[in-house]
C-alpha positions in Angstrom: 5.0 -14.7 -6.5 2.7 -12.5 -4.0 0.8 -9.6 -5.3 -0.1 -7.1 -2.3 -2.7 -4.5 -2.9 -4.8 -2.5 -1.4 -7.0 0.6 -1.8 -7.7 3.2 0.7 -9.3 6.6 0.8 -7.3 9.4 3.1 -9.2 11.2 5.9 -7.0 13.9 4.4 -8.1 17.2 1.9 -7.7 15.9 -2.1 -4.9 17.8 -3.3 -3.3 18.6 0.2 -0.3 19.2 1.4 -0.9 16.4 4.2 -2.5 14.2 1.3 0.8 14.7 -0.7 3.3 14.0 2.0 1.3 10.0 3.0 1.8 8.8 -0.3 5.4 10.2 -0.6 5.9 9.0 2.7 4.0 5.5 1.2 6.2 5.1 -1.6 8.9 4.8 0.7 7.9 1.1 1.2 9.5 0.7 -2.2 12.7 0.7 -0.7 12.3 -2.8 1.5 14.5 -5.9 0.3 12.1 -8.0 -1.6 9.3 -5.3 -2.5 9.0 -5.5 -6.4 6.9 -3.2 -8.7 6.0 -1.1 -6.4 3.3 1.3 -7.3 1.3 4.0 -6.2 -1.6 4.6 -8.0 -4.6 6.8 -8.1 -7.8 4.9 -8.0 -10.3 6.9 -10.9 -13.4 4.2 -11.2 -16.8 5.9 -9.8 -18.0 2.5 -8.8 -16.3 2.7 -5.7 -15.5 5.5 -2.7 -11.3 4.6 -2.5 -9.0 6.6 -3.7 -5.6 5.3 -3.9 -4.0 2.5 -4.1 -0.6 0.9 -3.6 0.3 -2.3 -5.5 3.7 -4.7 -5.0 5.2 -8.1 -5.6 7.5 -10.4 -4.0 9.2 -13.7 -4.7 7.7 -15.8 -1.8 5.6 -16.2 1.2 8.8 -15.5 3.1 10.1 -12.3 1.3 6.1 -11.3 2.2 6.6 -11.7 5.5 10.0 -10.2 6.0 8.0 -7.4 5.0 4.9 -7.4 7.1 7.8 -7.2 10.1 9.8 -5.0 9.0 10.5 -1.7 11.1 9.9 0.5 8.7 6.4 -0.9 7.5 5.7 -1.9 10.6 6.6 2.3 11.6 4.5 3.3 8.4 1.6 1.1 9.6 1.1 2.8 13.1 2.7 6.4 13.0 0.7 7.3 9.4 -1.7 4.6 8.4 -3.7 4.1 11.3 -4.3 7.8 11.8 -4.4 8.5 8.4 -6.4 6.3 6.7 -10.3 6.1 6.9 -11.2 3.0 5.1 -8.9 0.5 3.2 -9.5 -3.1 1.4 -6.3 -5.7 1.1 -6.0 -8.2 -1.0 -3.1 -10.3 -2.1 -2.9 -12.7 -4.7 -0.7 -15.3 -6.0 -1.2 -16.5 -9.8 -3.7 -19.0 -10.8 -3.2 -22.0 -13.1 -6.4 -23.3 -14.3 
């Protein structure tokens, strides 16, 4: 199993119309083959400037990259999140057995 996160912050108006229609337009990811527990989430710790963050799992490396290339992400990525977003941390993670 892959976990892919990341937090972002928008270069967007909190409470926006334009705010509101990224992540809608984000939680369409949920609706790629192999993306499980999707989430969209609202980042609330002061420790940190993001606001947002997004959150899903798939079964294997390969799922995972089916993803990464798939037209629609791959549309998401350039016509929204490039523009869009002004700053953003990945991270994905797989399960650790000690």
């Amino acid at each position: 199993m892959i976990r892919h996160t990341v937090v972002f912050r928008l270069k967007h108006e909190p409470g926006s119309a334009a705010e509101r229609d990224f992540l809608h337009a984000a939680c369409e990811l949920a609706r790629i083959e192999g993306v499980k527990k999707f989430e969209c989430l609202r980042q609330t710790s002061p420790k940190n400037n993001y606001t947002f963050g997004l959150s899903m799992e798939f079964d294997n490396e390969a799922a995972y990259a089916f993803y990464n290339v798939h037209a629609d992400h791959v549309a998401f990525v350039e016509q929204r999140w490039l523009p869009e977003v002004a700053e953003f941390m990945e991270i994905d993670y797989v399960p650790h057995t000690p």
